[in-house]
N, C-alpha and C positions, 0 to 999 in steps of 0.2 A: 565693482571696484570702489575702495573706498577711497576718502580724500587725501588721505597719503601718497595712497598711488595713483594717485592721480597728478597730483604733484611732480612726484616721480617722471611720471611720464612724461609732461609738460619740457620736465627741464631734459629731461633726456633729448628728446626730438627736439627743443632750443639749442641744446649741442650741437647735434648731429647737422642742423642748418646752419649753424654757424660755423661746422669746421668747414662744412661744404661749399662756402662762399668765399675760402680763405685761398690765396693764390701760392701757391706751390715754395715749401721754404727755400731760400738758397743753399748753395753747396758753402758748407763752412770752410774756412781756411785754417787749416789745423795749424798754419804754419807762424800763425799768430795768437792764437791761443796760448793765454799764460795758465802755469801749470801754477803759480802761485796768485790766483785774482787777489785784486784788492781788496780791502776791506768795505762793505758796504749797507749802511743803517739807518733804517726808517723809524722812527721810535713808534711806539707799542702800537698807538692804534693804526697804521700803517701797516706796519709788520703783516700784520694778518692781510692786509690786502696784496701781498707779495705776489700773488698768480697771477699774472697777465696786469701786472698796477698798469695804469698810463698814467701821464701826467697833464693835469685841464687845470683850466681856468675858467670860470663861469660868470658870467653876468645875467641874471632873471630877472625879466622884469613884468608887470602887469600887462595883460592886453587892451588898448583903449582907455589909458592911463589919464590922468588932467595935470599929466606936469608940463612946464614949460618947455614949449621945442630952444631947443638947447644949439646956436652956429656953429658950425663948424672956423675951425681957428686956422691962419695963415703961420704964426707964430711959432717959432721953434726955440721954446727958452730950455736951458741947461738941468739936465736931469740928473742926479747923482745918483752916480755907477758903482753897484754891489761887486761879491767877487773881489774882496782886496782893500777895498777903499777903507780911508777914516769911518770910524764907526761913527763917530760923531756928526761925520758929512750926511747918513741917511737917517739923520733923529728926524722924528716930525709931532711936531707940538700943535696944541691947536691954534687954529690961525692961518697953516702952514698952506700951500700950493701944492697940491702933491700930483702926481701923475699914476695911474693904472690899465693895466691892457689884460683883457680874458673876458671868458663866458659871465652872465648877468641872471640870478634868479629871484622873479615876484611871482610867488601863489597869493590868490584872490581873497581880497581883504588884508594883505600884507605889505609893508613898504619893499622897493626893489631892492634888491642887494646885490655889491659885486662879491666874488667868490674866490679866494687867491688860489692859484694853482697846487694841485695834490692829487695824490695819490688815489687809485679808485681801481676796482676791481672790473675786468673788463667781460662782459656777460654779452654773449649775443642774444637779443630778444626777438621773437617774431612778429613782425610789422603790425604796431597797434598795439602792442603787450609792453613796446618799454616802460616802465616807470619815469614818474614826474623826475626832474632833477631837483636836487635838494643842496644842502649847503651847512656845514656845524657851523656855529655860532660862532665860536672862537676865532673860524676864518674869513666869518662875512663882515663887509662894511655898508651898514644903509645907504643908502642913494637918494639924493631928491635934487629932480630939475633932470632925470632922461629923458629922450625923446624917444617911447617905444616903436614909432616909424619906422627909425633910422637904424638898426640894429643890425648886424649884419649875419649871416646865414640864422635867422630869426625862427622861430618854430611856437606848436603850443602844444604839450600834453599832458592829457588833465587837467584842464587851464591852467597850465602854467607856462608861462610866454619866456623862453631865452633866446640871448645873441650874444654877440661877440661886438664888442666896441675899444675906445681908446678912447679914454675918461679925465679931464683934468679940472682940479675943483677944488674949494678950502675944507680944508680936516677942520671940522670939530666931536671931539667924544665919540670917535668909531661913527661918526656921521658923514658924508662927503657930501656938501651943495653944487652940484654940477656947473662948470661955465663951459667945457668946448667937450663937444663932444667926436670923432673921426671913426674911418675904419680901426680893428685890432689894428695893433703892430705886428708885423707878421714874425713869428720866430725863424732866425736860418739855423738850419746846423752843418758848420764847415765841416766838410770828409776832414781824417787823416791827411794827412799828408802821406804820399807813398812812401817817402823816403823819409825816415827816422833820423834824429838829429839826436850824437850821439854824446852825454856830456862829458869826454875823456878825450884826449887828444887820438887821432888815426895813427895809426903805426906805419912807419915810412914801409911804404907798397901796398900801401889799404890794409881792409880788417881781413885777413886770410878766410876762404872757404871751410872752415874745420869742423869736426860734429862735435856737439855741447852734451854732456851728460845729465845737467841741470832737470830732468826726471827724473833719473835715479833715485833709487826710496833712501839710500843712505846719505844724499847729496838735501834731499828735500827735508830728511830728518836734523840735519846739521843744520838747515837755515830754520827749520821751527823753534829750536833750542835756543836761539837768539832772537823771538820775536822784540825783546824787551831791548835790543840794541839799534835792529837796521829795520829800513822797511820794504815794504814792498817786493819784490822784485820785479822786473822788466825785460821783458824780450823785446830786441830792437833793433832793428832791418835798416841799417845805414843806405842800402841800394835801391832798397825796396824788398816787399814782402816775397819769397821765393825761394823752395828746395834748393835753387841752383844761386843763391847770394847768401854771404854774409850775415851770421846773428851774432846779436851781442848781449850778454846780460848785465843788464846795469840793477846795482845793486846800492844804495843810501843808506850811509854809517852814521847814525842819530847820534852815537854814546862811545866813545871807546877813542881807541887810536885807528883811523882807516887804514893807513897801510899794514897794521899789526894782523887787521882786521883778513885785509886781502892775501897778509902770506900765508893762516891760516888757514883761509876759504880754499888756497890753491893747493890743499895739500888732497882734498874730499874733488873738487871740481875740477873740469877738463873743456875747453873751451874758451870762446873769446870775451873778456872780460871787461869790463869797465866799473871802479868802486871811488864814490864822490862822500863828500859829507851832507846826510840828510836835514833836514830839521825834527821830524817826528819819525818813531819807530812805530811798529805795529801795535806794541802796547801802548803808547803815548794817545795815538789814535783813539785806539778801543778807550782811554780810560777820559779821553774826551766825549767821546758819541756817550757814556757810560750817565758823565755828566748833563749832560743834554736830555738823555732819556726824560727823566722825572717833569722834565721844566711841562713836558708835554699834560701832564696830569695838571698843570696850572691854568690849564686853557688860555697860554698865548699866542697862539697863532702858530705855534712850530711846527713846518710840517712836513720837515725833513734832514737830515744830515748823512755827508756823505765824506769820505779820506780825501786826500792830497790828491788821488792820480797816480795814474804811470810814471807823471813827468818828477815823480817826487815834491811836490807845489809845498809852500810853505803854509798853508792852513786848511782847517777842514773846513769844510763847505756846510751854510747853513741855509735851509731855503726858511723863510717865515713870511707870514700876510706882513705886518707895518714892525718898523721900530721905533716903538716909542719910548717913555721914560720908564716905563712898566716893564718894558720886556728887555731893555738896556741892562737894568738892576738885576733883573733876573740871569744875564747872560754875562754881568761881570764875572762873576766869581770863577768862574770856566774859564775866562781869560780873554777878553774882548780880541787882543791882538794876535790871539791864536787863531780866530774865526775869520772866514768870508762869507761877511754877511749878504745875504741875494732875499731882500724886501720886495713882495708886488707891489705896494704901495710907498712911492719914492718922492723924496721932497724935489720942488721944483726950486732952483735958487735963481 
């Protein structure tokens, strides 16, 4: 067998253990399944990691380190909140107080880093074969002053020591000097709501039980034909999700006259309808993410972007390590008040 196949074979049986560990998928609910998904964009060197990404945050640190053990802090001072906010409320200059929560990586002979969260291809490995964690540069910030003790689900492979902490400290130059260090912040994520919240008035007796033709190929080709107008579409369960309730399809007019918009839809569509005024179309989107693409070639920290939502939201979503003065400049021209900026590394005011 040569090393190829041998290779080969390695990853094969790493599959094969790894599907075999995996607990049974759920039954999907077709009933909620949009026939139109959103639009959604990782820039380049993401993209590729599209199979199975997850999304982590890393902190590595040395094992048996000489930094200062670092208190833990009583302290709950005022963090500013990505998703929406002034852009100008998450700038962080040096000097600043900043806050960060995720995974930590130091290999030997190297300063620790924390690692802002991104996208990563998810490989099942056989116990003892995973690889070291690592970290691009773009998205690490040095560390001095953790306490590698305190680390929380803490590990070493191939000496390289990582945990999970909640880190607050002065930025200087992609630098942070540690002062409190705590467990992560744990991330929730709130279900759905069962019950869809529908932005059109209810039509006196509720939204009628009626069947939607909104798959239809000549219903789907009518809304492609207008990506440059409306966005998205949305299917949307007033009652809750269920063959035997209510859908609605809510539809966001970016450009145009909406009503003009809805007598026209109604001549192709059959079903329960709801049509508001958007802020962005699907082109609008697309020629945002379009914008953003390149910035990633700049090595600023971008390490992701995603559309409005279901809910039709008013900006696209950007994930990045810090905003600083550097990647501000960089992210004017796109349209700062287009974006909701969502920084792992957040000034503390």
């Amino acid at each position: 067998m040569n090393p190829t196949d041998k290779v080969d074979d390695l990853l094969v049986k790493a599959g094969a253990q790894w599907r075999a560990d995996q607990p049974s998928a759920p039954e999907p609910d077709l009933d909620r399944m949009l026939h139109h998904n959103r639009p959604r964009r990782w820039v380049p060197a993401l993209a590729a990691a599209s199979v199975a990404a997850i999304a982590t945050a890393a902190l590595t640190v040395l094992p048996g380190g000489s930094e200062p053990s670092v208190a833990p802090s009583t302290e709950k001072p005022s963090v500013a909140q990505g998703n929406g906010s002034d852009p100008d409320s998450l700038l962080v200059r040096n000097g600043d107080r900043v806050e960060m929560s995720g995974e930590v990586i130091a290999a030997p002979g190297k300063s620790p880093i924390y690692c802002a969260p991104h996208a990563e291809v998810a490989i099942g490995y056989p116990p003892g074969k995973e690889p070291a964690p690592t970290c691009s540069a773009d998205i690490s910030v040095k560390l001095i002053g953790v306490d590698l003790d305190r680390l929380t689900d803490a590990s070493t492979i191939k000496g390289v020591r990582s945990g999970q902490a909640r880190l607050v400290g002065i930025w200087q130059d992609r630098t942070v000097t540690v002062q409190e260090q705590t467990a992560p912040t744990v991330v929730t994520v709130t279900p759905s709501p069962r019950k869809d919240a529908v932005p059109c008035p209810t039509p006196s007796g509720g939204w009628p039980l009626i069947a939607s033709n909104i798959d239809r190929p000549e219903v789907s080709q009518w809304l492609a034909a207008r990506a440059d107008q409306i966005d998205n579409p949305a299917l949307l369960y007033p009652e809750g999700a269920s063959r035997t309730k209510p859908m609605v399809v809510r539809i966001g007019v970016a450009h145009g006259d909406v009503e003009k918009f809805r007598r026209e839809f109604e001549k192709v569509y059959e079903g329960n309808l709801c049509v508001v005024r958007a802020t962005f179309s699907q082109k609008d989107v697309e020629n945002i993410q379009n914008a953003l693409s390149p910035l990633h070639q700049q090595k600023l920290g971008i390490t992701g972007s995603s559309g409005p939502g279901l809910e039709g939201g008013d900006k696209v979503h950007v994930s990045l390590l810090v905003l600083d003065e550097k990647t501000r400049a960089a992210l004017a021209p796109v349209g700062l008040d287009k974006l909701a900026l969502n920084p792992a590394v957040k000034p503390l005011r």
